[in-house]
C-alpha positions in Angstrom: -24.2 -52.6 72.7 -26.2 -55.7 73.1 -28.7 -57.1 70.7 -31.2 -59.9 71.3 -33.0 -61.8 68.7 -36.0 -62.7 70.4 -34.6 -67.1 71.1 -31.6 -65.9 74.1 -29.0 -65.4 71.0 -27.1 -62.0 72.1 -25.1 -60.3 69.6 -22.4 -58.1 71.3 -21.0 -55.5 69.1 -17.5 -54.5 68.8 -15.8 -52.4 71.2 -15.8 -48.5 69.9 -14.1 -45.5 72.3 -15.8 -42.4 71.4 -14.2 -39.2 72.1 -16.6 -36.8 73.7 -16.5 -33.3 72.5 -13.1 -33.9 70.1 -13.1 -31.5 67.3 -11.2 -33.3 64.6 -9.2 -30.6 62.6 -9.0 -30.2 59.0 -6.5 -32.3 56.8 -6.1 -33.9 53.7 -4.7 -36.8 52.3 -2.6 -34.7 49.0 -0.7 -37.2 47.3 0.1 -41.0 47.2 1.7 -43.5 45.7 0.5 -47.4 45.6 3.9 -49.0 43.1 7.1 -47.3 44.6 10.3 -48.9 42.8 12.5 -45.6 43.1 11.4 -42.4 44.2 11.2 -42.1 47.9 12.6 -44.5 50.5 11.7 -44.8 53.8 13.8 -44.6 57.0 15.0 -48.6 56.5 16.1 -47.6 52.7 13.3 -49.1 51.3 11.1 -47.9 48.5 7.3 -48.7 49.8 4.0 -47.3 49.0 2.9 -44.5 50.8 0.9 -41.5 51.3 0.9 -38.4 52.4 -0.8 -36.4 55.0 -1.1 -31.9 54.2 -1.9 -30.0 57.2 -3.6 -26.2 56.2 -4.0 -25.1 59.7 -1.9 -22.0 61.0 -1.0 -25.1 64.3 0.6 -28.3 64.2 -2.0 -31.0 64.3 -0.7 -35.0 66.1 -1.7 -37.3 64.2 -1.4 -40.0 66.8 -4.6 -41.9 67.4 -5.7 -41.3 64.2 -6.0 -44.4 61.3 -4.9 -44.6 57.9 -6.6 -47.5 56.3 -7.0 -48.9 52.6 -10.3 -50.0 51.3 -10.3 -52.7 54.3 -12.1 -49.7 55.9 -15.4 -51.1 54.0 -15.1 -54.7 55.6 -16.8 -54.4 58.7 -15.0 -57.5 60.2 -10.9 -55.7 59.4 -9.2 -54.5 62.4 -8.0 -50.7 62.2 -4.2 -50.4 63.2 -4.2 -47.1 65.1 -1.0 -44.7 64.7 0.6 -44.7 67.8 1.1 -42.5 70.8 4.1 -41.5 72.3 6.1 -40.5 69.0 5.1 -37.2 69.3 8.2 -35.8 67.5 7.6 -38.0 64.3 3.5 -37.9 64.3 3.0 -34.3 64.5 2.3 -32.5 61.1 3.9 -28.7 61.3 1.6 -25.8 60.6 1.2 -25.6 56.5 3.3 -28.7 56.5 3.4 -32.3 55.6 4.0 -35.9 56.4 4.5 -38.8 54.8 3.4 -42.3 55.9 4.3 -45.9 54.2 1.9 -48.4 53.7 4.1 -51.6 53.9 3.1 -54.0 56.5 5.8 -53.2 59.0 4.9 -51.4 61.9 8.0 -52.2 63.4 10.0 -49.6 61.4 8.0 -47.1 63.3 5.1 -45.0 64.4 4.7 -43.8 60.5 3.8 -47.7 58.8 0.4 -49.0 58.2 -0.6 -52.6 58.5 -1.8 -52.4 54.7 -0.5 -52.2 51.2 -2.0 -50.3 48.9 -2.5 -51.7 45.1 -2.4 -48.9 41.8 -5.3 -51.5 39.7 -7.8 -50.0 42.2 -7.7 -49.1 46.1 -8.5 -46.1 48.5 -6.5 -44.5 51.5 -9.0 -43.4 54.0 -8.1 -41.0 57.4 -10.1 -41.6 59.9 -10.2 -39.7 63.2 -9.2 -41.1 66.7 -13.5 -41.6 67.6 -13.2 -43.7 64.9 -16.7 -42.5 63.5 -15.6 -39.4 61.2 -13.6 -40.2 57.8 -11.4 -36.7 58.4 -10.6 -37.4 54.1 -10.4 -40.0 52.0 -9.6 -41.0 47.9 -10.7 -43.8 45.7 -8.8 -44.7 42.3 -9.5 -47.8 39.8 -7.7 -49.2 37.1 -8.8 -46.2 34.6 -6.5 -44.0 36.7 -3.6 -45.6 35.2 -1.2 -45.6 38.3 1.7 -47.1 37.1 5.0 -47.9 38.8 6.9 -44.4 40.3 3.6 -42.6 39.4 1.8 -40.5 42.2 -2.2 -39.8 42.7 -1.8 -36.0 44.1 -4.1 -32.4 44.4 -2.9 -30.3 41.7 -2.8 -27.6 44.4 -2.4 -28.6 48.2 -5.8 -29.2 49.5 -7.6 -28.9 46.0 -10.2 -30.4 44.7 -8.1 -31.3 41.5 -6.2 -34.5 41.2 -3.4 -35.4 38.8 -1.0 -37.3 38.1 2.7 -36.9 38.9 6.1 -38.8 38.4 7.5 -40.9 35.7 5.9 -40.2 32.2 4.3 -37.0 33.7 5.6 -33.5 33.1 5.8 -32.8 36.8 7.3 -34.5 39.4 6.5 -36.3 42.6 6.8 -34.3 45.5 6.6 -36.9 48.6 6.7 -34.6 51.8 6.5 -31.3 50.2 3.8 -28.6 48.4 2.2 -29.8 44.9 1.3 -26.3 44.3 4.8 -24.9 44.2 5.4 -27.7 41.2 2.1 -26.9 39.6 3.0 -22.8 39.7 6.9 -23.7 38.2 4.6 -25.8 35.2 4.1 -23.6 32.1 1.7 -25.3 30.8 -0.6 -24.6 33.4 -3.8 -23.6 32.8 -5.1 -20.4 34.7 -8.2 -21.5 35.0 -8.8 -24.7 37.1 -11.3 -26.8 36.6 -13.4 -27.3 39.0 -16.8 -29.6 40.8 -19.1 -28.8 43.4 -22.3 -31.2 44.2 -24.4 -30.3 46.7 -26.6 -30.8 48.8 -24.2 -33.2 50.5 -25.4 -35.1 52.2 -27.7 -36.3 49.5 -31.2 -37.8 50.2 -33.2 -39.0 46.9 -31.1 -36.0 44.5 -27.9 -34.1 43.8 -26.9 -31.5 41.8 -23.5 -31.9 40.1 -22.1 -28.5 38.6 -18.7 -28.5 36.3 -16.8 -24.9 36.1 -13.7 -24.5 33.7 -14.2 -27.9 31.7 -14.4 -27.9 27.9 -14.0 -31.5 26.8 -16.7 -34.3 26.7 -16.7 -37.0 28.7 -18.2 -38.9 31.8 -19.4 -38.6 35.5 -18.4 -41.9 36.8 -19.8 -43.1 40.3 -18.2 -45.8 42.5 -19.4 -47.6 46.0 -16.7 -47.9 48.2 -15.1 -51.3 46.7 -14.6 -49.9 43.6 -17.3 -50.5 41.6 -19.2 -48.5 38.9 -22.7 -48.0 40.1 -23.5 -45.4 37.5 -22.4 -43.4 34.9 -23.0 -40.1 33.8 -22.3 -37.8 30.4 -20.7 -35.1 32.1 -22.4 -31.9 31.6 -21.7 -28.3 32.9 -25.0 -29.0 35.2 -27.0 -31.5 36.1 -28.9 -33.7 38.5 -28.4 -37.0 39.8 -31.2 -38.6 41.3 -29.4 -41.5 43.9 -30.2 -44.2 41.4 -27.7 -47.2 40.1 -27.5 -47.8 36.0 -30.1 -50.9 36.9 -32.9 -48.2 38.3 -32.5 -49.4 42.0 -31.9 -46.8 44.6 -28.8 -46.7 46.3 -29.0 -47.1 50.0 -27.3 -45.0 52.4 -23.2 -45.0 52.6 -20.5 -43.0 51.3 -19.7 -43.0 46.9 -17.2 -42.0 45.1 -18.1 -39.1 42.1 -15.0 -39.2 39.7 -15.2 -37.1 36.3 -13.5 -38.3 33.7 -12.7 -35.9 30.7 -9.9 -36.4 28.1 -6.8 -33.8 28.3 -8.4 -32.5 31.7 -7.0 -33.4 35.3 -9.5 -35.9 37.2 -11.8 -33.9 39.5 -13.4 -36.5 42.8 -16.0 -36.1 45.5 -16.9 -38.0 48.1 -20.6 -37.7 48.3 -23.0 -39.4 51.5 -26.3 -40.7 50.5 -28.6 -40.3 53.8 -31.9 -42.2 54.0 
């Protein structure tokens, strides 16, 4: 794509290969962990932050061409480090199965290392498909997560909409390359009925509704841009409408945000939500 500003100064945009007619398949980025002293090492031995990848399909989905990126995805100007072809045997994810990749800067360990680190203050682990264009999934966490060394960010139940905490200080364990629902169903303490978030329409335009199912305690709706910051918050409330504006009154222009609820004793419920202008 060439741009000209109206003097003979052309702009040429980056290069982008589009995939025409590629159906990405459904995935989901189910657990993570950004400060990894002890509980999973990678093929070298060593103990790196990493995240990992749940496949629901009833077929093994490749991974290769995909990205995994941190919140460098919002710099325009950062280069995405594709996962590599011809590793078929180590990039594919089996049917209802999982994979785990390491975010530690050396992607000569192997087709399964990402050329970013990822930091447990505040960060985000995005999957983008091989067009480039589609985020497949993604997750955002700031310091009010409280991800502390040997602590994982994971779905309460594979593919939920529920995330907890795991690990050290937690009653349940990290479960790097295997089902967080076959932890959660072993847990007691349990509750039966999960809480639960759904905002919609999404894609938004000038309003959203945001509707809480299962959730007793008080507490907050807090909305993020993609670096991390607060751009509004919210008393959360079993229903309610949000109308696309920051806590200044100026309307938010279009991108994607982060909807996090934030309710004492209850496990933190997140959306992704698009504004579309």
């Amino acid at each position: 794509i060439r741009a000209s500003d109206g003097v003979n100064n052309d702009i040429i945009s980056p290069e982008y290969n589009i995939l025409i007619g590629f159906e990405a398949p459904l995935l989901y980025i189910n657990e993570l962990m950004a400060s990894n002293s002890s509980t999973h090492a990678d093929e070298a031995g060593e103990y790196e932050d990493w995240a990992e990848i749940y496949n629901p399909n009833d077929f093994p989905v490749d991974i290769a061409g995909y990205y995994l990126v941190d919140d460098h995805y919002s710099d325009p100007n950062y280069a995405l480090t594709r996962i590599p072809y011809g590793f078929t045997d180590q990039t594919t994810i089996p049917a209802n199965g999982f994979i785990v990749l390491w975010f530690d800067e050396h992607l000569d360990q192997g087709p399964l290392h990402i050329n970013d680190k990822l930091g447990n203050s505040a960060d985000a682990v995005y999957l983008i498909a091989p067009d480039k264009m589609r985020v497949i999934d993604s997750i955002m966490w700031t310091a009010d997560t409280n991800l502390a060394t040997d602590v994982s960010y994971g779905r309460q139940t594979d593919g939920g909409d529920v995330w907890r905490l795991f690990g050290v200080g937690q009653d349940l364990p990290a479960t790097p390359g295997e089902s967080n629902t076959s932890t959660a169903a072993d847990d007691p303490l349990a509750p039966q009925a999960i809480p639960s978030l759904s905002v919609y329409p999404n894609p938004m335009h000038s309003q959203i509704t945001i509707k809480l199912d299962n959730t007793r305690a008080s507490g907050t709706i807090n909305i993020y841009n993609l670096k991390g910051q607060l751009v509004r918050q919210l008393e959360a409330a079993s229903i309610q409408t949000w109308d696309g504006k920051d806590s200044q009154g100026h309307t938010l222009g279009s991108g994607i945000y982060f909807l996090s609820v934030h309710q004492e004793g209850s496990p933190r419920l997140t959306r992704k939500i698009c504004i579309v202008k």
